[in-house]
Chimera marker file (.cmm) of the C-alpha trace (Angstrom):
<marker_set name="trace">
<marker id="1" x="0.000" y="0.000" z="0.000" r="1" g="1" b="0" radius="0.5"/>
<marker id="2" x="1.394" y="3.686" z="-1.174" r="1" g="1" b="0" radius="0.5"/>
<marker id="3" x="1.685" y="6.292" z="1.804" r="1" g="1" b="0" radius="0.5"/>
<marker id="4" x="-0.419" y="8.412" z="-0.580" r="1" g="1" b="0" radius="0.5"/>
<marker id="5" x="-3.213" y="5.871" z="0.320" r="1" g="1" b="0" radius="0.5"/>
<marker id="6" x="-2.686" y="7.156" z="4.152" r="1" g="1" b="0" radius="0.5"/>
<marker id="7" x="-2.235" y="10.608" z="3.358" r="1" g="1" b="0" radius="0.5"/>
<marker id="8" x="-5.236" y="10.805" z="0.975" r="1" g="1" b="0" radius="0.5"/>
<marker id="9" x="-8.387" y="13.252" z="2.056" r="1" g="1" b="0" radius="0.5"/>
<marker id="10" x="-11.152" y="13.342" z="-0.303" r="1" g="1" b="0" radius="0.5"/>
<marker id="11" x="-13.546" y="15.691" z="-0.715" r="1" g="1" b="0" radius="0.5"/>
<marker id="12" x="-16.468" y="14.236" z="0.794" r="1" g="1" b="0" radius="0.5"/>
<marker id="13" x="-14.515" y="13.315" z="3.447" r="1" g="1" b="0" radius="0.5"/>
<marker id="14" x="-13.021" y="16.618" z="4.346" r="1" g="1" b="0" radius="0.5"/>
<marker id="15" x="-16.975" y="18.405" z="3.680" r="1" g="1" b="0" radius="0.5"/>
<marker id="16" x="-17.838" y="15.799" z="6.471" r="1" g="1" b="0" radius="0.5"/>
<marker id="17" x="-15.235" y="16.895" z="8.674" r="1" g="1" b="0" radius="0.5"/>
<marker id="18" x="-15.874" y="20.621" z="8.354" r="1" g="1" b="0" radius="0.5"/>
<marker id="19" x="-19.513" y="20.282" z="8.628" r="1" g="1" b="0" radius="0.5"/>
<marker id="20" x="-19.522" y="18.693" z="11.588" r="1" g="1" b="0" radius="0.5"/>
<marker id="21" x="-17.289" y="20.209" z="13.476" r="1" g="1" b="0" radius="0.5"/>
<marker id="22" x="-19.299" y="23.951" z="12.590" r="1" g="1" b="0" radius="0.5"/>
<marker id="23" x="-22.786" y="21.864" z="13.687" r="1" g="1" b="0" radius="0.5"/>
<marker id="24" x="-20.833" y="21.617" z="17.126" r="1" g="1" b="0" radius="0.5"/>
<marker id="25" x="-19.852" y="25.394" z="17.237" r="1" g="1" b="0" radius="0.5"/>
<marker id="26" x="-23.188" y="26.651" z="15.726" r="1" g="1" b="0" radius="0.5"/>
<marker id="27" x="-25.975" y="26.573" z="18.084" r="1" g="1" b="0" radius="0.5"/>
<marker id="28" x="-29.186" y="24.811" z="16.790" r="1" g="1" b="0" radius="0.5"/>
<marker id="29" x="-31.228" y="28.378" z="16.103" r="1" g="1" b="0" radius="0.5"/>
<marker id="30" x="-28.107" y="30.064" z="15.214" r="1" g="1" b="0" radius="0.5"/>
<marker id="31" x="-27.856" y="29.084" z="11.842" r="1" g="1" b="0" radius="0.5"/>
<marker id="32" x="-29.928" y="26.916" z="8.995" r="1" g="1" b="0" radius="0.5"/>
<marker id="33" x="-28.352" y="23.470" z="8.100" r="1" g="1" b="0" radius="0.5"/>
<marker id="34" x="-27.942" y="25.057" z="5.060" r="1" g="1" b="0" radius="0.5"/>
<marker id="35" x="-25.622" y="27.554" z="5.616" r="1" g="1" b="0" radius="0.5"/>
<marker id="36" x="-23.547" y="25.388" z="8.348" r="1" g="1" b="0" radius="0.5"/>
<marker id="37" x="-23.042" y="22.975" z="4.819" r="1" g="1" b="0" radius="0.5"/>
<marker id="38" x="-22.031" y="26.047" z="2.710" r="1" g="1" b="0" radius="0.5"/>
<marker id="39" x="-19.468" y="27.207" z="4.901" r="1" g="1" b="0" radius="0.5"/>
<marker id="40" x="-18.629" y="23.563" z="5.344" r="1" g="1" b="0" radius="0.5"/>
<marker id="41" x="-17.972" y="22.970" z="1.831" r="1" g="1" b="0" radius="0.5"/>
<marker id="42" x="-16.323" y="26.895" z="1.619" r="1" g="1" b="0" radius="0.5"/>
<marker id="43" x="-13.668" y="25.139" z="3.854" r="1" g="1" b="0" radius="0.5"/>
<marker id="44" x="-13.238" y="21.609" z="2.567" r="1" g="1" b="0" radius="0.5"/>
<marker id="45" x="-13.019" y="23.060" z="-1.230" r="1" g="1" b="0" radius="0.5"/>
<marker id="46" x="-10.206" y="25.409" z="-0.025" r="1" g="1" b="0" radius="0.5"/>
<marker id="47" x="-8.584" y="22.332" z="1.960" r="1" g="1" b="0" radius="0.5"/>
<marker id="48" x="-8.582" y="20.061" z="-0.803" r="1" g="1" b="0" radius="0.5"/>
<marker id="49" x="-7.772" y="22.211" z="-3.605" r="1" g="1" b="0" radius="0.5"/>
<marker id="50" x="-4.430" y="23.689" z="-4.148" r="1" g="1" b="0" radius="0.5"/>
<marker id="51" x="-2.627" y="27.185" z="-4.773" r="1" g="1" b="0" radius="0.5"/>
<marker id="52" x="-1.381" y="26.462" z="-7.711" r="1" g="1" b="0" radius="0.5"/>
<marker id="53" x="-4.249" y="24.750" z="-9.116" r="1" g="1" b="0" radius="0.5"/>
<marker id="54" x="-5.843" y="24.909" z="-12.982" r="1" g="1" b="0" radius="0.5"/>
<marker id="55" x="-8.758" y="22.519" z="-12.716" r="1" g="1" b="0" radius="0.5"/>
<marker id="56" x="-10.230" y="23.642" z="-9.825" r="1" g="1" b="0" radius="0.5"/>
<marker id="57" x="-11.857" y="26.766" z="-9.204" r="1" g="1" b="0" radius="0.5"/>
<marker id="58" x="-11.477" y="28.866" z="-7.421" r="1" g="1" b="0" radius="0.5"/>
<marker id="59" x="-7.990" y="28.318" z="-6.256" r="1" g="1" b="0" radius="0.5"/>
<marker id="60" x="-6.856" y="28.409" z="-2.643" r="1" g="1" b="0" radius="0.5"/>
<marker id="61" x="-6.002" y="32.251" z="-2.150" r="1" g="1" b="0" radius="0.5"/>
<marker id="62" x="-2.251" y="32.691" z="-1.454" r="1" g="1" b="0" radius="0.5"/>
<marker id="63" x="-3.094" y="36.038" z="0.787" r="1" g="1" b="0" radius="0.5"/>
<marker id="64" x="-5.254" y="38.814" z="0.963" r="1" g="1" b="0" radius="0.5"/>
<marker id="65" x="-3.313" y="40.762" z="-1.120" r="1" g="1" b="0" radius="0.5"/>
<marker id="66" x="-3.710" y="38.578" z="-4.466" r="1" g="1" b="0" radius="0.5"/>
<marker id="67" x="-7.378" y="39.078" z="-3.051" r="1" g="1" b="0" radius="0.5"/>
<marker id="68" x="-7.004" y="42.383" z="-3.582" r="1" g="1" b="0" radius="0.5"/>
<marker id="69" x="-4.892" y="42.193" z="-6.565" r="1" g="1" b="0" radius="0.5"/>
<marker id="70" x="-7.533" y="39.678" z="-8.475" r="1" g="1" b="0" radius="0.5"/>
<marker id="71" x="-11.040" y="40.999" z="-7.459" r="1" g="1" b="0" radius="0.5"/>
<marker id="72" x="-10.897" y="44.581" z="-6.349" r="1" g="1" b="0" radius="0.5"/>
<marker id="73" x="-8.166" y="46.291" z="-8.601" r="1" g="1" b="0" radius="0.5"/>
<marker id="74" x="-9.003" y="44.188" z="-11.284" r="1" g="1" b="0" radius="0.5"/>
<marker id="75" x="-13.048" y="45.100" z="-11.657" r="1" g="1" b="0" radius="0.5"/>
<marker id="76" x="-13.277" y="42.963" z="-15.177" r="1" g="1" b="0" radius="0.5"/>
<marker id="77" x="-15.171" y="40.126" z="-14.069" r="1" g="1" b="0" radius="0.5"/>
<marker id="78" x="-17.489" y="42.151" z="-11.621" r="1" g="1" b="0" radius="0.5"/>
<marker id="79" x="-20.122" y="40.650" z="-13.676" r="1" g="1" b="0" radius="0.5"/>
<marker id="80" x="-19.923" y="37.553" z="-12.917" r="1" g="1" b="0" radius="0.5"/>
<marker id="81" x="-21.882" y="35.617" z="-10.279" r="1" g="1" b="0" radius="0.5"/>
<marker id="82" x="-19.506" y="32.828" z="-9.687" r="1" g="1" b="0" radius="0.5"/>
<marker id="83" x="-16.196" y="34.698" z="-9.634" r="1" g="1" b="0" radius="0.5"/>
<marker id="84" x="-18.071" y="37.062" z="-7.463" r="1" g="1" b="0" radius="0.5"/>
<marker id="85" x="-18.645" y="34.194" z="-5.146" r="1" g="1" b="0" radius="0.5"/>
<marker id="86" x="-15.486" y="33.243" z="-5.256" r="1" g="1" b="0" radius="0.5"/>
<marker id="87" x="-14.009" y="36.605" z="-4.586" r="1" g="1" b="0" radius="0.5"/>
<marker id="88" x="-16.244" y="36.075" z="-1.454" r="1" g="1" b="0" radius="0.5"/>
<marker id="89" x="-15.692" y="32.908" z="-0.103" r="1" g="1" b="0" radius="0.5"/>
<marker id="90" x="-11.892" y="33.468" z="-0.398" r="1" g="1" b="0" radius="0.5"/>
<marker id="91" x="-12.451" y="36.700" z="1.564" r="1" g="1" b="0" radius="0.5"/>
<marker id="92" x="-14.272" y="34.535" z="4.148" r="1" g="1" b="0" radius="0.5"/>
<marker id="93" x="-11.941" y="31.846" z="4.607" r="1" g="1" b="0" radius="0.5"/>
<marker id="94" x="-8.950" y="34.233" z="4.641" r="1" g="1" b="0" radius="0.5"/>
<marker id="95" x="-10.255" y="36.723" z="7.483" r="1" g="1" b="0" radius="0.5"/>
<marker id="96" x="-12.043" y="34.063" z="9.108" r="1" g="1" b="0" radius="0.5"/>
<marker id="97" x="-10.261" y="30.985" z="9.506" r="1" g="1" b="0" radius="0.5"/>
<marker id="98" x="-6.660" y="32.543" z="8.751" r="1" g="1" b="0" radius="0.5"/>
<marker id="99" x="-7.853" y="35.745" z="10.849" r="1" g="1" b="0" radius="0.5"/>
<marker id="100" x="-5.380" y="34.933" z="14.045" r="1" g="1" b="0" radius="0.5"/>
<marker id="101" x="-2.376" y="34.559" z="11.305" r="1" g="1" b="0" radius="0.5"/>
<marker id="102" x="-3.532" y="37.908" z="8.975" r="1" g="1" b="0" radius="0.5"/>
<marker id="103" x="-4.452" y="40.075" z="11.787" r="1" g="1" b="0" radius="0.5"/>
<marker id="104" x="-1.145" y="41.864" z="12.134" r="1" g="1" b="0" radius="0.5"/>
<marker id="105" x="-0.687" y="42.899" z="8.628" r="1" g="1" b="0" radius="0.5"/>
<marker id="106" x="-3.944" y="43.451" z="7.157" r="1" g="1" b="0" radius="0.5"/>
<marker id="107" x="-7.060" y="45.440" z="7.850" r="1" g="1" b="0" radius="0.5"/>
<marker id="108" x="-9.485" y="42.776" z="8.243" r="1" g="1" b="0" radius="0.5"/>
<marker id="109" x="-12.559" y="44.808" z="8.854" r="1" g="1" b="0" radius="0.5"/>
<marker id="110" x="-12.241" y="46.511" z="5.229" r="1" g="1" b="0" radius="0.5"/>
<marker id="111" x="-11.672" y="42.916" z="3.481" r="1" g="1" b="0" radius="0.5"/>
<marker id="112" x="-14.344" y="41.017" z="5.205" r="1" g="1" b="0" radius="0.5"/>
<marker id="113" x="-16.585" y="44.492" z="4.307" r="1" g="1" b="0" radius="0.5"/>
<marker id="114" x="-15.384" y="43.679" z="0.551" r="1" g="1" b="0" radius="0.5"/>
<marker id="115" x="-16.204" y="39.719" z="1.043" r="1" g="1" b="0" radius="0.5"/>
<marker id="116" x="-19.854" y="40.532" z="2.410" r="1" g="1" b="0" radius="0.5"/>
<marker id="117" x="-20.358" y="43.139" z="-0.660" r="1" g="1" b="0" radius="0.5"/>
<marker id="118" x="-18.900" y="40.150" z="-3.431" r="1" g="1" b="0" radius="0.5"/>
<marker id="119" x="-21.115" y="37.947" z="-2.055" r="1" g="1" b="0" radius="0.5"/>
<marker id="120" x="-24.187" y="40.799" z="-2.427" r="1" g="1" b="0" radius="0.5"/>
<marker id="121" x="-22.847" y="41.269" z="-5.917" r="1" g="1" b="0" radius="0.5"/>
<marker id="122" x="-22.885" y="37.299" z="-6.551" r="1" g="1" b="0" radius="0.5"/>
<marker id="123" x="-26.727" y="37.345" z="-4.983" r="1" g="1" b="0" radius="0.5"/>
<marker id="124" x="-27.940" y="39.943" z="-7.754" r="1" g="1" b="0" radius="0.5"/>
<marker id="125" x="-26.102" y="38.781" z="-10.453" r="1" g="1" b="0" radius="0.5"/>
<marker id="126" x="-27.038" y="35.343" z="-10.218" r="1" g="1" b="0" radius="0.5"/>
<marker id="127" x="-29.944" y="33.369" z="-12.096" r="1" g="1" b="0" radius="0.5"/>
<marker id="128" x="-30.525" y="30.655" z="-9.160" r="1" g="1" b="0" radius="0.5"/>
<marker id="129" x="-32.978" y="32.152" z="-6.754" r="1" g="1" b="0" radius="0.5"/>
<marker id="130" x="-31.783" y="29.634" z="-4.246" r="1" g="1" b="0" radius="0.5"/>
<marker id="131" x="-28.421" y="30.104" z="-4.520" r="1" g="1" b="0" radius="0.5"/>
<marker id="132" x="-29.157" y="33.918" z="-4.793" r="1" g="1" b="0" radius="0.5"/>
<marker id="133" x="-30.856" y="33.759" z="-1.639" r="1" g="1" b="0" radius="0.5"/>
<marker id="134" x="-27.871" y="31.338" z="-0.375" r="1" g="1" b="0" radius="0.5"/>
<marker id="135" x="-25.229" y="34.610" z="-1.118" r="1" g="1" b="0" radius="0.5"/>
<marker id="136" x="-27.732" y="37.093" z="0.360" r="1" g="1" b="0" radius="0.5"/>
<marker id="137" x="-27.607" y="34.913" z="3.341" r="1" g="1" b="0" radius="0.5"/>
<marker id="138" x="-23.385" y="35.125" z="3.413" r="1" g="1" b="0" radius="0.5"/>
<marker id="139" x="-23.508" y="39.044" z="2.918" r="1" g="1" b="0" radius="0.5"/>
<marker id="140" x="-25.390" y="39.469" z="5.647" r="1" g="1" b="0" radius="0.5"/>
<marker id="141" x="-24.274" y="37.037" z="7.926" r="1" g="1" b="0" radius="0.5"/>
<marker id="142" x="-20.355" y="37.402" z="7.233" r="1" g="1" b="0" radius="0.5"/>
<marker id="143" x="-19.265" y="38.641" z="10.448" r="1" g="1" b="0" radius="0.5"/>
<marker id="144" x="-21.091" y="35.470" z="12.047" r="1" g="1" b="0" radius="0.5"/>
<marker id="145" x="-19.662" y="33.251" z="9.665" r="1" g="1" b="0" radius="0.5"/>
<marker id="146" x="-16.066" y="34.634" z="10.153" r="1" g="1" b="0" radius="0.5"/>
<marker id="147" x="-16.686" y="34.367" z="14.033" r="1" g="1" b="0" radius="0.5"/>
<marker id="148" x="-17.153" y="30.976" z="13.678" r="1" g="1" b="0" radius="0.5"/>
<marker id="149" x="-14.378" y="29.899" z="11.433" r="1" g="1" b="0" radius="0.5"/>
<marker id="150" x="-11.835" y="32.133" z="13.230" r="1" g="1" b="0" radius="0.5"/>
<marker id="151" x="-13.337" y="29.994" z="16.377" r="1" g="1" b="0" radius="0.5"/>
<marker id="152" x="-13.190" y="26.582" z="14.593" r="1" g="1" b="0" radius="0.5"/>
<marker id="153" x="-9.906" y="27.265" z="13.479" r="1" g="1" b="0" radius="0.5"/>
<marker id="154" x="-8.347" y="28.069" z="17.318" r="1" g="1" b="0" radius="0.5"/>
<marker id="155" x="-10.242" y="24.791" z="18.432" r="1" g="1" b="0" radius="0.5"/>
<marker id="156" x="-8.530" y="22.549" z="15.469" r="1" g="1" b="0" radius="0.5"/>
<marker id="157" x="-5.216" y="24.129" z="16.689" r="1" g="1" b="0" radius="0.5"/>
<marker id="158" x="-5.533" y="23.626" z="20.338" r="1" g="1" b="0" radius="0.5"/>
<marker id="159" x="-6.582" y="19.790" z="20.132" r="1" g="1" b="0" radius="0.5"/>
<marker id="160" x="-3.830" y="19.450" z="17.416" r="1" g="1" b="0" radius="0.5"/>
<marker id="161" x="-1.608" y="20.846" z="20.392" r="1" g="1" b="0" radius="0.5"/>
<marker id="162" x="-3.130" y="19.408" z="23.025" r="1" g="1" b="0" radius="0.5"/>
<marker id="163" x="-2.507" y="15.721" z="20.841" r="1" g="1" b="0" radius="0.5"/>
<marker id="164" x="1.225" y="16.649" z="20.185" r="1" g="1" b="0" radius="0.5"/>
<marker id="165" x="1.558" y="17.250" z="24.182" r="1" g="1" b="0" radius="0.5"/>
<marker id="166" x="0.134" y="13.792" z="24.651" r="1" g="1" b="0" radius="0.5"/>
<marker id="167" x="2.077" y="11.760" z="21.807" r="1" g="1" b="0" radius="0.5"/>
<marker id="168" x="5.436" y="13.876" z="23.665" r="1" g="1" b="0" radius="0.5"/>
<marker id="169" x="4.336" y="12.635" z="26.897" r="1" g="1" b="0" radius="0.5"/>
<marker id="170" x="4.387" y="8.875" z="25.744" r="1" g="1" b="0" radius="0.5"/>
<link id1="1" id2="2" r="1" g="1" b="0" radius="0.2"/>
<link id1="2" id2="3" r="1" g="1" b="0" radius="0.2"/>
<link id1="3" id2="4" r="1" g="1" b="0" radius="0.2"/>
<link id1="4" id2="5" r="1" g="1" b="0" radius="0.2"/>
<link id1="5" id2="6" r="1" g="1" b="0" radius="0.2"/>
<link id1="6" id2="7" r="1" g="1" b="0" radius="0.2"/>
<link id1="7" id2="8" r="1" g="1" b="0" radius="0.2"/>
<link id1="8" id2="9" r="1" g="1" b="0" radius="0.2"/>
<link id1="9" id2="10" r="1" g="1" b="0" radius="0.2"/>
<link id1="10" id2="11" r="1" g="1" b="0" radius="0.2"/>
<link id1="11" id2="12" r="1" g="1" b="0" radius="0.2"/>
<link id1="12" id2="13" r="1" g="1" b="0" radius="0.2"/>
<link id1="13" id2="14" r="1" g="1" b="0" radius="0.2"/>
<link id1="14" id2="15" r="1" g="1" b="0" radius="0.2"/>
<link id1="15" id2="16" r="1" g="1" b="0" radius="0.2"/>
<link id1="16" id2="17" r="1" g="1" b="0" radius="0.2"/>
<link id1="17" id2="18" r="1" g="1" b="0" radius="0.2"/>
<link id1="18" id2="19" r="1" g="1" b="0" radius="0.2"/>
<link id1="19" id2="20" r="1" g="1" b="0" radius="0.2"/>
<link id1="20" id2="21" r="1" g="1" b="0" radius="0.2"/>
<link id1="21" id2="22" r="1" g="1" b="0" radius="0.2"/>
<link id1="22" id2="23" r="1" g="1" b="0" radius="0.2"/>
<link id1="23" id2="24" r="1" g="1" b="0" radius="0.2"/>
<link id1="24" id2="25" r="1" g="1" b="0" radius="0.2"/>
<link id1="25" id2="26" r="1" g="1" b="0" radius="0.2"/>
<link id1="26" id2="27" r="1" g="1" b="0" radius="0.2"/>
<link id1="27" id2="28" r="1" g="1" b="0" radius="0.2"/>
<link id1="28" id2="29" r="1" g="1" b="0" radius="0.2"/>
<link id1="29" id2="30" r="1" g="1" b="0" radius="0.2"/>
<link id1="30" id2="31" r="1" g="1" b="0" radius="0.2"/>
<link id1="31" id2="32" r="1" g="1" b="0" radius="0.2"/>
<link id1="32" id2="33" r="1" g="1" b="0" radius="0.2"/>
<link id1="33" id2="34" r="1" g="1" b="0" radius="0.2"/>
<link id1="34" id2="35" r="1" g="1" b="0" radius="0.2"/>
<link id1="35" id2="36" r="1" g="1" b="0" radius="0.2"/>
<link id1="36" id2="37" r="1" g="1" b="0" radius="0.2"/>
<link id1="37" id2="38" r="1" g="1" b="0" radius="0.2"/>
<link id1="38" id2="39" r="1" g="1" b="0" radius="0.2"/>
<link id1="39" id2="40" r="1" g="1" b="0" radius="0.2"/>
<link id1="40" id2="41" r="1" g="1" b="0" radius="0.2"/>
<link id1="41" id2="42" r="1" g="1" b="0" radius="0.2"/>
<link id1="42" id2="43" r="1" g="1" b="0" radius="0.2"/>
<link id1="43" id2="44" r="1" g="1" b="0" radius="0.2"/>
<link id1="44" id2="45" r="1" g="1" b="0" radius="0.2"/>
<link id1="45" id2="46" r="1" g="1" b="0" radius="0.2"/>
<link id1="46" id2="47" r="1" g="1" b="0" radius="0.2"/>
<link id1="47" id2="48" r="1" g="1" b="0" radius="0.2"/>
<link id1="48" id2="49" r="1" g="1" b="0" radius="0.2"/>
<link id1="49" id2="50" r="1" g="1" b="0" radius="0.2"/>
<link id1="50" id2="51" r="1" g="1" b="0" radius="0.2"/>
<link id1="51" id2="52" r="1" g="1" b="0" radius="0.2"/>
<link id1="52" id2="53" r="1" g="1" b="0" radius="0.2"/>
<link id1="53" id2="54" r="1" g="1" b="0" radius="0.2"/>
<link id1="54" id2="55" r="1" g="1" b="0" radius="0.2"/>
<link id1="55" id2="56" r="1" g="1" b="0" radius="0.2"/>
<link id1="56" id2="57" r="1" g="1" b="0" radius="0.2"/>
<link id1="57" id2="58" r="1" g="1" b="0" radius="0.2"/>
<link id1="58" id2="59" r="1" g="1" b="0" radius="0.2"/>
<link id1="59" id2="60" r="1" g="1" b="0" radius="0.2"/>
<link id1="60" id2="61" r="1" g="1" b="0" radius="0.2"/>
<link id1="61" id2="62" r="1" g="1" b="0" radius="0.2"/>
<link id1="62" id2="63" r="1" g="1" b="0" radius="0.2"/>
<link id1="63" id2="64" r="1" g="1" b="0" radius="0.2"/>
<link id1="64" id2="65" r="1" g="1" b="0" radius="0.2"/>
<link id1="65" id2="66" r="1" g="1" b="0" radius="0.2"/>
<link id1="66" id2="67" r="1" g="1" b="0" radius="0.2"/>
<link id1="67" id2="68" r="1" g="1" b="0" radius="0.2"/>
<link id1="68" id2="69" r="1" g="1" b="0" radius="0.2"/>
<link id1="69" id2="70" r="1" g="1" b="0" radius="0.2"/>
<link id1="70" id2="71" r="1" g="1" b="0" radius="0.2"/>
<link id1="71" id2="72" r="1" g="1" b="0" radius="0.2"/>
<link id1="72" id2="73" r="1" g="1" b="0" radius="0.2"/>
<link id1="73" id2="74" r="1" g="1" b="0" radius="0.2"/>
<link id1="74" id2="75" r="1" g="1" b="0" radius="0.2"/>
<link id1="75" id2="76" r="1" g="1" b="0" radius="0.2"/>
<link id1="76" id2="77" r="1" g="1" b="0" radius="0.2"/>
<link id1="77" id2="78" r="1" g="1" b="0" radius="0.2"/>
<link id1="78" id2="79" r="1" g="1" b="0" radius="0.2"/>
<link id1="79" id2="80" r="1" g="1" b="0" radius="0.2"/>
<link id1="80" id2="81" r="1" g="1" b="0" radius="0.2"/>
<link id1="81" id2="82" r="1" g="1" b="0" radius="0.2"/>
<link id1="82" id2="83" r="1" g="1" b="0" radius="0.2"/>
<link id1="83" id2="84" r="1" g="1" b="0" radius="0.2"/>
<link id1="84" id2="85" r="1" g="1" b="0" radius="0.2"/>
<link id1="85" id2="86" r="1" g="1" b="0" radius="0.2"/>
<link id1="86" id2="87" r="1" g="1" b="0" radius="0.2"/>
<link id1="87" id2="88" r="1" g="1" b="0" radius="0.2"/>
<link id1="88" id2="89" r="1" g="1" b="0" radius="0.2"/>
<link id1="89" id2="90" r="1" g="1" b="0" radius="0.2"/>
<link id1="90" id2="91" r="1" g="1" b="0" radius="0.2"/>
<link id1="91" id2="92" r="1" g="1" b="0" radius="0.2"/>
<link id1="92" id2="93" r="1" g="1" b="0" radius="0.2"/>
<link id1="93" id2="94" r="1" g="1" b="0" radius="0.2"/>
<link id1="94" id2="95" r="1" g="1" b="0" radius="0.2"/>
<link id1="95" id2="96" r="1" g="1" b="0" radius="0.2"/>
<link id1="96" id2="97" r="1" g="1" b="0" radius="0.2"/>
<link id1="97" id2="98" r="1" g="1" b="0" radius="0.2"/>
<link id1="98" id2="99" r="1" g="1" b="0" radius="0.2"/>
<link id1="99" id2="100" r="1" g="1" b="0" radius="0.2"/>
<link id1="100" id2="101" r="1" g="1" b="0" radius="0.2"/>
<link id1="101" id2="102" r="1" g="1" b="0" radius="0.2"/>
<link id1="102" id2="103" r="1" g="1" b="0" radius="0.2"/>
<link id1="103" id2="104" r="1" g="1" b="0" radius="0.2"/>
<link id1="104" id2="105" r="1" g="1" b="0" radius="0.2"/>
<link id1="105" id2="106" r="1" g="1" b="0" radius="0.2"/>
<link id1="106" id2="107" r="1" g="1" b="0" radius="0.2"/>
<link id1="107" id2="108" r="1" g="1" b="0" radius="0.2"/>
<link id1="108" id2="109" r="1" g="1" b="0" radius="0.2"/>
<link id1="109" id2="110" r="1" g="1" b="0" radius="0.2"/>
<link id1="110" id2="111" r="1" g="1" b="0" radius="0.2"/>
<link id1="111" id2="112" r="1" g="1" b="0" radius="0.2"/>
<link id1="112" id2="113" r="1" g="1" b="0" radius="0.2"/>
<link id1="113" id2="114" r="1" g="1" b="0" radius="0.2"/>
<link id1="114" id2="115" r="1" g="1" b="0" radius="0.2"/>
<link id1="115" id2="116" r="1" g="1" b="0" radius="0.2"/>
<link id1="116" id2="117" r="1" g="1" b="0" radius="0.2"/>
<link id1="117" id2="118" r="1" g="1" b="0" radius="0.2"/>
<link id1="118" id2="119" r="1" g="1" b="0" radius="0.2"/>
<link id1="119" id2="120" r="1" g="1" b="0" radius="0.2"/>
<link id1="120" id2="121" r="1" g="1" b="0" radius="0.2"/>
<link id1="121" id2="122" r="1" g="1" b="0" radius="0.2"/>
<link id1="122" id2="123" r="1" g="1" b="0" radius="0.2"/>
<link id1="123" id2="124" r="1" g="1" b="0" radius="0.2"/>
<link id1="124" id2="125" r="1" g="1" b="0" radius="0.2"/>
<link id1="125" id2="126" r="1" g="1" b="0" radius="0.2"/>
<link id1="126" id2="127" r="1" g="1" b="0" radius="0.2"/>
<link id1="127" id2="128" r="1" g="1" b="0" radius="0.2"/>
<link id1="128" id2="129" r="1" g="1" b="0" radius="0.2"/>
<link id1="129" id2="130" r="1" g="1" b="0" radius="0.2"/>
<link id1="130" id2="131" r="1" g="1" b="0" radius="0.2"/>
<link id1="131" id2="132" r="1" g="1" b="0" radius="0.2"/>
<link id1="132" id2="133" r="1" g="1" b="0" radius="0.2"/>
<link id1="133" id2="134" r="1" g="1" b="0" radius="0.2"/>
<link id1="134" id2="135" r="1" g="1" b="0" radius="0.2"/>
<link id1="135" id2="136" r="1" g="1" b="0" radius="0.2"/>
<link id1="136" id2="137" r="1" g="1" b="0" radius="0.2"/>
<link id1="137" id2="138" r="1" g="1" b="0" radius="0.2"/>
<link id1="138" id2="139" r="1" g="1" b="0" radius="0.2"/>
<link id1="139" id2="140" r="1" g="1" b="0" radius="0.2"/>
<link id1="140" id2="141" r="1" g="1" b="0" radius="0.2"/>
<link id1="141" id2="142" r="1" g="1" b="0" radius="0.2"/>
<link id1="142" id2="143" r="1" g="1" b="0" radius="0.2"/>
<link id1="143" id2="144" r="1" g="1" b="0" radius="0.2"/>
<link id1="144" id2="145" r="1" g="1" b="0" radius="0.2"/>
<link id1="145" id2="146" r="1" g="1" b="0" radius="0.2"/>
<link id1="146" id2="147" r="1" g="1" b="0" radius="0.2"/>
<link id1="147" id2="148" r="1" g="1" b="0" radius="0.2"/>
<link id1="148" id2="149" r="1" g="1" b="0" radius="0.2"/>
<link id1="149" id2="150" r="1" g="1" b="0" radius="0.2"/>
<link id1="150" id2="151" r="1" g="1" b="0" radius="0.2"/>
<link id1="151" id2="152" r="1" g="1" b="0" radius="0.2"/>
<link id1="152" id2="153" r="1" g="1" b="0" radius="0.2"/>
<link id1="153" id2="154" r="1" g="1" b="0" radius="0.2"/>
<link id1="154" id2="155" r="1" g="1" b="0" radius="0.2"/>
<link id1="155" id2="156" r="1" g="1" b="0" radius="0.2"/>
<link id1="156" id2="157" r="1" g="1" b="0" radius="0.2"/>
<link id1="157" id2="158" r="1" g="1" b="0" radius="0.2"/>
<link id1="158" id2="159" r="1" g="1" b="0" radius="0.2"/>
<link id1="159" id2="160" r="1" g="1" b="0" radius="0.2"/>
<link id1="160" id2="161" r="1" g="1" b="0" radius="0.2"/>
<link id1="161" id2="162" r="1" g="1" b="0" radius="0.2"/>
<link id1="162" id2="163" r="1" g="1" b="0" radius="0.2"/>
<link id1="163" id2="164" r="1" g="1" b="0" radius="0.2"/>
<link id1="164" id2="165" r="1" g="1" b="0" radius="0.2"/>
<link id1="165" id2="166" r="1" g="1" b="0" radius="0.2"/>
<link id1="166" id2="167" r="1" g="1" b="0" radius="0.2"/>
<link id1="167" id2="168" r="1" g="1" b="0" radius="0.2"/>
<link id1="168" id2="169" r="1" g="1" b="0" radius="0.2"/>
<link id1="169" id2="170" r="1" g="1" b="0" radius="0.2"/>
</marker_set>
């Protein structure tokens, strides 16, 4: 058997992870199912897909200044529902679950103001009502939604700790 076999996360699996570990954070009138799986899949898609990558999309986002580089200098594609979803959700993830690392050197207020207004963007340009109604949801919700991934992200690094201090200790 290859190590890669070990190593290997899938997508499902990694969805399944995130999801339920945001149902444990979320309390049960504090946010539909449905957006608990969007943010879920927000942060298995960005686990599971690389940097560098040119099949998936969107990318991971390297930092918050290709951020601001790709979707707010460049206003080309501001037209677009899904790259203005994208422009969102890589907002999200960045001052949300990165927010501890980022805080020193960016202004995280003014990009997760800019995520909340891409996602408002993706809600009127696109031709799904639900998933419309799904990005009018993340605008106005982004603060809670970075909240709780800046929270889930401090919990995943604590136990990850708290496990090293235990495999030390044996």
């Amino acid at each position: 058997m290859h190590l890669r076999t070990w190593l290997a996360v899938t997508n499902g699996q990694a969805l399944r992870f995130f999801f339920e570990r945001l149902r444990e954070l979320t309390p049960a009138d504090g946010a539909p199912v449905s957006e608990v799986l969007y943010n879920a899949s927000v942060l298995a898609h960005f686990a599971t897909t690389s940097t560098g990558s040119i099949d998936a999309f969107p990318p991971s986002p390297t930092s918050l200044t290709t951020v601001l580089d790709v979707f707010v200098l460049d206003r080309s594609q501001h037209a677009d529902a899904d790259i203005m979803e994208a422009a969102g959700s890589q907002c999200l993830l960045l001052t949300g679950f990165f927010a501890d690392q980022l805080r020193q050197r960016h202004n995280l207020r003014w990009y997760a103001s800019i995520g909340a207004d891409f996602y408002d963007q993706a809600a009127h340009l696109g031709r799904d009502r639900e998933r419309s109604k799904m990005m009018e949801s993340m605008a106005g919700r982004f603060g809670y939604w970075r909240r709780q991934q800046s929270r889930l992200a401090r919990e995943l690094r604590e136990s990850a700790e708290s496990l090293s201090s235990m495999i030390v200790r044996l």
